[in-house]
Structure formats: C-alpha cells, structure tokens
TIVO-2410 file (N, C-alpha, C; in nm, 3 decimals):
# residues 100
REC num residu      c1      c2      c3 atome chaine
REC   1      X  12.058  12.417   3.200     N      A
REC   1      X  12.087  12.278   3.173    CA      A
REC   1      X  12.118  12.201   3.299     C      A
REC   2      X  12.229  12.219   3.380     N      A
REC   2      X  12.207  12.171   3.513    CA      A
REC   2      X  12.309  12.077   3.525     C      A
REC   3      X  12.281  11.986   3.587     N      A
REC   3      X  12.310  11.879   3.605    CA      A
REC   3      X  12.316  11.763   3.493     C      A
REC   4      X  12.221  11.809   3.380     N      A
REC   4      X  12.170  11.705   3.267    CA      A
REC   4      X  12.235  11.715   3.153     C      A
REC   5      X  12.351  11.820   3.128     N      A
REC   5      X  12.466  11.818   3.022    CA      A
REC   5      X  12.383  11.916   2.894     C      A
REC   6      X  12.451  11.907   2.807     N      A
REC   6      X  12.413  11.948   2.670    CA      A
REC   6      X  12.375  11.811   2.555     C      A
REC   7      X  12.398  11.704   2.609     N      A
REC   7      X  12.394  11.568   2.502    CA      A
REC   7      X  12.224  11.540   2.587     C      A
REC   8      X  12.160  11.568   2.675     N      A
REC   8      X  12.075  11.551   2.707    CA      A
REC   8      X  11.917  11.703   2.629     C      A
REC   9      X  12.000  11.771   2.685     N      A
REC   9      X  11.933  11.881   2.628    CA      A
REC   9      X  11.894  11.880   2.458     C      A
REC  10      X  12.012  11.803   2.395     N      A
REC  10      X  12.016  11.782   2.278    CA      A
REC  10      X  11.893  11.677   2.188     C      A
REC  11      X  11.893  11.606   2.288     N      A
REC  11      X  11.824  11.466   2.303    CA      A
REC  11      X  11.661  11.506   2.333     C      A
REC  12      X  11.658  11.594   2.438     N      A
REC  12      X  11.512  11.678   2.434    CA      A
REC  12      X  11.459  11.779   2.359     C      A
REC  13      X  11.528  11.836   2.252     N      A
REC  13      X  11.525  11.922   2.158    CA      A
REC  13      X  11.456  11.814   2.039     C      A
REC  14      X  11.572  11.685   2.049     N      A
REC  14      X  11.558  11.632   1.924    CA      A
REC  14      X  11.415  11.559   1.925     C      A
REC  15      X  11.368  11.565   2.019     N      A
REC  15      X  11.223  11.439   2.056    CA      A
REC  15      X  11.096  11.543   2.036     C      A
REC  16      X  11.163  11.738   2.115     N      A
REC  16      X  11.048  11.803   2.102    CA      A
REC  16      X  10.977  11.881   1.940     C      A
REC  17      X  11.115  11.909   1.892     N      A
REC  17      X  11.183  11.971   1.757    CA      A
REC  17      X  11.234  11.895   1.689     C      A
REC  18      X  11.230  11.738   1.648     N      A
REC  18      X  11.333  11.697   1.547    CA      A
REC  18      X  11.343  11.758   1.455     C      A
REC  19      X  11.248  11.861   1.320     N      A
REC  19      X  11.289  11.887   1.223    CA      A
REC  19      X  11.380  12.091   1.265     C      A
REC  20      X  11.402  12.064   1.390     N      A
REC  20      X  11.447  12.256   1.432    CA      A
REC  20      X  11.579  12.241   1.426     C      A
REC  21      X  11.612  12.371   1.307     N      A
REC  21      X  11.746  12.362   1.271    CA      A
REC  21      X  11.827  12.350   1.425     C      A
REC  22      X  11.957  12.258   1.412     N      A
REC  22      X  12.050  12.273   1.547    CA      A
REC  22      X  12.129  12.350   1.473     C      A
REC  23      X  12.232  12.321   1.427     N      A
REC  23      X  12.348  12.396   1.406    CA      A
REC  23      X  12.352  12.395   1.254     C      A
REC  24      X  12.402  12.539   1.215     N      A
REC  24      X  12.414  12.602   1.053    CA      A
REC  24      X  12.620  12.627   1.041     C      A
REC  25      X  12.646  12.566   0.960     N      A
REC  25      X  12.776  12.623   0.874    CA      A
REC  25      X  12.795  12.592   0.766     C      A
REC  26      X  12.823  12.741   0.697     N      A
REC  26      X  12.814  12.772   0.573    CA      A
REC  26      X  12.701  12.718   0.570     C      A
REC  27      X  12.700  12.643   0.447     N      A
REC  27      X  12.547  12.657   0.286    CA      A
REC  27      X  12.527  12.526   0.425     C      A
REC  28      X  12.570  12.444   0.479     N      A
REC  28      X  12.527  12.331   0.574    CA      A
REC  28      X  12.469  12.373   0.675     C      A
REC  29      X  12.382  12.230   0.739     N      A
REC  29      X  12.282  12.257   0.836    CA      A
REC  29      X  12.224  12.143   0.918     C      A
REC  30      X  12.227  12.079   0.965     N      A
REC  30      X  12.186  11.988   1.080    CA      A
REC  30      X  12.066  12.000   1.174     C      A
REC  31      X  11.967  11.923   1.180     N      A
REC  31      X  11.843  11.930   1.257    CA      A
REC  31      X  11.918  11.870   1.352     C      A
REC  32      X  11.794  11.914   1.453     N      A
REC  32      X  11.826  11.856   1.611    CA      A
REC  32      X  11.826  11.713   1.573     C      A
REC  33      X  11.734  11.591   1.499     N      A
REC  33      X  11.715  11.507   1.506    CA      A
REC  33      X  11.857  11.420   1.448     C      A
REC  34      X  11.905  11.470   1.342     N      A
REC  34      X  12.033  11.443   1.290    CA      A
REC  34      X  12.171  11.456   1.388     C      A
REC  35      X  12.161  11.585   1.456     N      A
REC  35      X  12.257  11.639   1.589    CA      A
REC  35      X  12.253  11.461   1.673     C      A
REC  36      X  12.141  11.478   1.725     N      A
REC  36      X  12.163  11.365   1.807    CA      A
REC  36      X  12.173  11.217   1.779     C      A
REC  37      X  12.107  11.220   1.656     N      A
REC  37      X  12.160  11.058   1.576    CA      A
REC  37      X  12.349  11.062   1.592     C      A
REC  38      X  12.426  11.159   1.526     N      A
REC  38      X  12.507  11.171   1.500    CA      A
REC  38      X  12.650  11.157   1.676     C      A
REC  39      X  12.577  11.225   1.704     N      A
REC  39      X  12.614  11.201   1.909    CA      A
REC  39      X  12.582  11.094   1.930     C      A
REC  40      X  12.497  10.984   1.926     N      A
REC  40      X  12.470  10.845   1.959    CA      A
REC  40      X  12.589  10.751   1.881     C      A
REC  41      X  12.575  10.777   1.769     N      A
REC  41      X  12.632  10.672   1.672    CA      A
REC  41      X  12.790  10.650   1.712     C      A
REC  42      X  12.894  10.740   1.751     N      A
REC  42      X  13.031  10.704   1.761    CA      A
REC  42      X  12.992  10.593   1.925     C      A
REC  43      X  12.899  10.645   2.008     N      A
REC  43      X  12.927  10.518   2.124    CA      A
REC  43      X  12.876  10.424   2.062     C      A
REC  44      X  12.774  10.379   1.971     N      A
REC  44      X  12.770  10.234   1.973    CA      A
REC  44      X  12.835  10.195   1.861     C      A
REC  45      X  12.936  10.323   1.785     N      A
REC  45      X  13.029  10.223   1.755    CA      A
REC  45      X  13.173  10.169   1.802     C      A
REC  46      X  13.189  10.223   1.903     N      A
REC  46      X  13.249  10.220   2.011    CA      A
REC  46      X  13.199  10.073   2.053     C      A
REC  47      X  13.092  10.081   2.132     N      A
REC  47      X  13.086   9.943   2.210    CA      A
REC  47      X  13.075   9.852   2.119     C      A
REC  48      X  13.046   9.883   1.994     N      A
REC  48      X  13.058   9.737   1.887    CA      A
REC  48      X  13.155   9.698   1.895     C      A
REC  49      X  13.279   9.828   1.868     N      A
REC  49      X  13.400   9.766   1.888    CA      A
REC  49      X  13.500   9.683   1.973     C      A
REC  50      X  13.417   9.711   2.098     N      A
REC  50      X  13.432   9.648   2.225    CA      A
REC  50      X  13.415   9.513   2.237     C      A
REC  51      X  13.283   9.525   2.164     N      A
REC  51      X  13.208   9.355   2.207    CA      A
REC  51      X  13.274   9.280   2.085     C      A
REC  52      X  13.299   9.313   1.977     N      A
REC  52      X  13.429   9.225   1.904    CA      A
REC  52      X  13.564   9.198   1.919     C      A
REC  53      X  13.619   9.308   2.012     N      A
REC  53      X  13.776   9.278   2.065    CA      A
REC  53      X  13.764   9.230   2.213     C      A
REC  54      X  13.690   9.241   2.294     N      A
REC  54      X  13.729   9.233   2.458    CA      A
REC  54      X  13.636   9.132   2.513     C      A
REC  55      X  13.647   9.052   2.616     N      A
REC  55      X  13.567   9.007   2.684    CA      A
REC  55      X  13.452   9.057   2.724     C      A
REC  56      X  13.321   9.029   2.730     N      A
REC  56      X  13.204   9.026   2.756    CA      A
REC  56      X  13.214   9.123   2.891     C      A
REC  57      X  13.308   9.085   2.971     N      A
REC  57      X  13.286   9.108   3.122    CA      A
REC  57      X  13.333   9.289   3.108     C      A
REC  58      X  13.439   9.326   2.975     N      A
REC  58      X  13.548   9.443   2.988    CA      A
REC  58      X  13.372   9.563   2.931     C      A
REC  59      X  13.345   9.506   2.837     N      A
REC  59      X  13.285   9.573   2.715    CA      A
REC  59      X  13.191   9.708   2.816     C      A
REC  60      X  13.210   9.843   2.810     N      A
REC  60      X  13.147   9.894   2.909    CA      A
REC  60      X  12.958   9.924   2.855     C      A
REC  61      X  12.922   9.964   2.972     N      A
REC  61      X  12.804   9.908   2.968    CA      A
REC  61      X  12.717  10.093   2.933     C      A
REC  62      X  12.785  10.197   2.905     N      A
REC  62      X  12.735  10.331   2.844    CA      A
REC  62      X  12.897  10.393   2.826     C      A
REC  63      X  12.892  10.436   2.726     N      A
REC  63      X  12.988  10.569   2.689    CA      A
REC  63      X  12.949  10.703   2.722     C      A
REC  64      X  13.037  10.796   2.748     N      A
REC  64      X  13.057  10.904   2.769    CA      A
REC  64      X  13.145  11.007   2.713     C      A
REC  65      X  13.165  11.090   2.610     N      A
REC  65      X  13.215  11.171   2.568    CA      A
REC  65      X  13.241  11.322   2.653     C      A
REC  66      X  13.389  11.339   2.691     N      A
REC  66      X  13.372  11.453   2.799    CA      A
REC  66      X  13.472  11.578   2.708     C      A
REC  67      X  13.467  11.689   2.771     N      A
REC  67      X  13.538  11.775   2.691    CA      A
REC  67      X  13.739  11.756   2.778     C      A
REC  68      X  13.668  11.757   2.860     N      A
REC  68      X  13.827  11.704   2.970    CA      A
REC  68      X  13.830  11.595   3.063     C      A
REC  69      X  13.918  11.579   3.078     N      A
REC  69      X  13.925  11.500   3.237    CA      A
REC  69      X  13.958  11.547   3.383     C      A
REC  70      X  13.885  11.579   3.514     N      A
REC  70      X  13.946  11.645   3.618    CA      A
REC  70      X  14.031  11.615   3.659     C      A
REC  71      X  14.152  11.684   3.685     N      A
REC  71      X  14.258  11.636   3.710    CA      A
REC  71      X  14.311  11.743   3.858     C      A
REC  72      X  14.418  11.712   3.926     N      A
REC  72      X  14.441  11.790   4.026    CA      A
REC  72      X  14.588  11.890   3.966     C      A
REC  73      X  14.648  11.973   4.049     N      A
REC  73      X  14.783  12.042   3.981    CA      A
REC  73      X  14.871  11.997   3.960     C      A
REC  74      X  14.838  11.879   4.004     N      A
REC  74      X  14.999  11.735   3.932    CA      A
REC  74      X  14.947  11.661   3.869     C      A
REC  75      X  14.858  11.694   3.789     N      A
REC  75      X  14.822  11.617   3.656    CA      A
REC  75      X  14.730  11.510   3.694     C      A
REC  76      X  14.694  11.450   3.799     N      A
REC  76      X  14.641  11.352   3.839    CA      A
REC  76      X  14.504  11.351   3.823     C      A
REC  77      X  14.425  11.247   3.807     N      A
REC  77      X  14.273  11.220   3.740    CA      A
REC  77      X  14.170  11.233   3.924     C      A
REC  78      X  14.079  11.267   3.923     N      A
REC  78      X  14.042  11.301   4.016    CA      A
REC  78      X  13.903  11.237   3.998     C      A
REC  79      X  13.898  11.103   4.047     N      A
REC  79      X  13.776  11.053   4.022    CA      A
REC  79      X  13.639  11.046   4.072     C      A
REC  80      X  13.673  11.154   4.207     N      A
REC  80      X  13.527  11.192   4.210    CA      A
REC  80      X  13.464  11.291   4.218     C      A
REC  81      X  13.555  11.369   4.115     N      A
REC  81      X  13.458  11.490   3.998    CA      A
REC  81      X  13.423  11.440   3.850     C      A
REC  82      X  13.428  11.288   3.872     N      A
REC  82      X  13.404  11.234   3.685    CA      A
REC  82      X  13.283  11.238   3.675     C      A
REC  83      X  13.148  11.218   3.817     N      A
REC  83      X  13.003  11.267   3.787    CA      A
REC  83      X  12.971  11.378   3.750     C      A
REC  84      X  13.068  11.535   3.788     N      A
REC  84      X  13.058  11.626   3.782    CA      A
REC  84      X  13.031  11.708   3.643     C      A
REC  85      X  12.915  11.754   3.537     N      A
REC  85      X  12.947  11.772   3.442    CA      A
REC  85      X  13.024  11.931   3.451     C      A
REC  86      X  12.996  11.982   3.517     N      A
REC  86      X  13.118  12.138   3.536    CA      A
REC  86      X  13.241  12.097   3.537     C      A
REC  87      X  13.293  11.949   3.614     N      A
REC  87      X  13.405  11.900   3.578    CA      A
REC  87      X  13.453  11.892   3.456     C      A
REC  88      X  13.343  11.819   3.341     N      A
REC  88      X  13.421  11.743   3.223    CA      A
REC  88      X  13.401  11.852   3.101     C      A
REC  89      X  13.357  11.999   3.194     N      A
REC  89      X  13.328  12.061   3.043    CA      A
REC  89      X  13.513  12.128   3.041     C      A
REC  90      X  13.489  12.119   2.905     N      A
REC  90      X  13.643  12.207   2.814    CA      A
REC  90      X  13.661  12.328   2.874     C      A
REC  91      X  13.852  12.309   2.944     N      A
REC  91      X  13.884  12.433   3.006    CA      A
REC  91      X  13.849  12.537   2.902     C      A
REC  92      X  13.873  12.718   2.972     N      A
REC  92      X  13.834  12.820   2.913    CA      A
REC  92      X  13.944  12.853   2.871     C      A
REC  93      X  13.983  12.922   2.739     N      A
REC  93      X  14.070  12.984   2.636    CA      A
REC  93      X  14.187  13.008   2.746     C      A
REC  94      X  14.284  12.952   2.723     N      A
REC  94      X  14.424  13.071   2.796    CA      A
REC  94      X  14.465  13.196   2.739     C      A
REC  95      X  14.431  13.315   2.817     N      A
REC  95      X  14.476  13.457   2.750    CA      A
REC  95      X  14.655  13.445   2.734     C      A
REC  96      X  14.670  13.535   2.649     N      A
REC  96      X  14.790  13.591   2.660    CA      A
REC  96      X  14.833  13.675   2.706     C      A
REC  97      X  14.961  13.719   2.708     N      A
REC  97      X  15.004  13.837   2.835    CA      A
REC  97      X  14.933  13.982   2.795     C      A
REC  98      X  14.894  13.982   2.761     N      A
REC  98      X  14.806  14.105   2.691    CA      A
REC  98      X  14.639  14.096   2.747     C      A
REC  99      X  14.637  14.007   2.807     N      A
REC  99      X  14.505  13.981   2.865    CA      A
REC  99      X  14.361  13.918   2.711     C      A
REC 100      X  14.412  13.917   2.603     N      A
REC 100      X  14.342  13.857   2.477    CA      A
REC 100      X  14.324  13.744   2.496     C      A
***
C-alpha cells in the first residue's frame, strides 16, 4: 500500500471489484463498492456541517480520518508527521506484564 493508505486502496478495489465481497460479519457483508460509499459519506457530512455552521473561509477543503495523532513523549502533536500515513496508523496493542 505505501504511501497511498488503505482508504485509497479501498477506493481502487471499489472501481476494480465493486461487486467483491470487502468485509463479512456474521450473516452480514459489505462490497467494496458499499465499503467505500460508506468511508466517503461521514466527510461530506462533515463538511456539510461545516458549510452550515462556519464561515466559508473556516469550512476545510478535504477530510481526513486518522487512526491517531503523532504526538512526541509529552503528549505534543507533531505536525510534520501529519503527511506521514505510518504516523496516523493506530498504535499496536499494549502487552501486559506477561508479555500477552
């Protein structure tokens, strides 16, 4: 995947495969084409919501859904790993003292 995320990959699945199952749980099931309708739809309802509460100038101009934010060891936002998608993916499980 690379550089190009999983919402992209998703997006090329859904254009090459729209009717290829994406994801199954239980008796449920989701095509790629549905996967990525469903990933689109919270940003523009997001920026709808934008362009009805905020000034024209605030309203941002793409959304981004990340799993984290980079931050440094004092908690601080580190803004130029926010291009980084290895940055924004979701830290890994914390073991317990047992190493689990």
């Amino acid at each position: 995947m690379g550089n190009a995320g999983i919402g992209s990959w998703v997006e090329r699945r859904a254009r090459a495969a729209p009717d290829g199952v994406a994801v199954i749980a239980g008796d449920r099931s989701l095509t790629y084409a549905e996967l990525a309708d469903r990933a689109r739809r919270p940003k523009g309802e997001l920026r709808a919501w934008c362009r009805e509460h905020l000034a024209a100038y605030q309203v941002p101009a793409f959304v981004t859904f990340v799993g984290c934010l980079p931050r440094n060891s004092v908690g601080k936002l580190i803004p130029a790993e926010l291009h980084n998608d290895a940055a924004l993916a979701p830290p890994p499980p914390r073991l317990n003292r047992s190493g689990r």
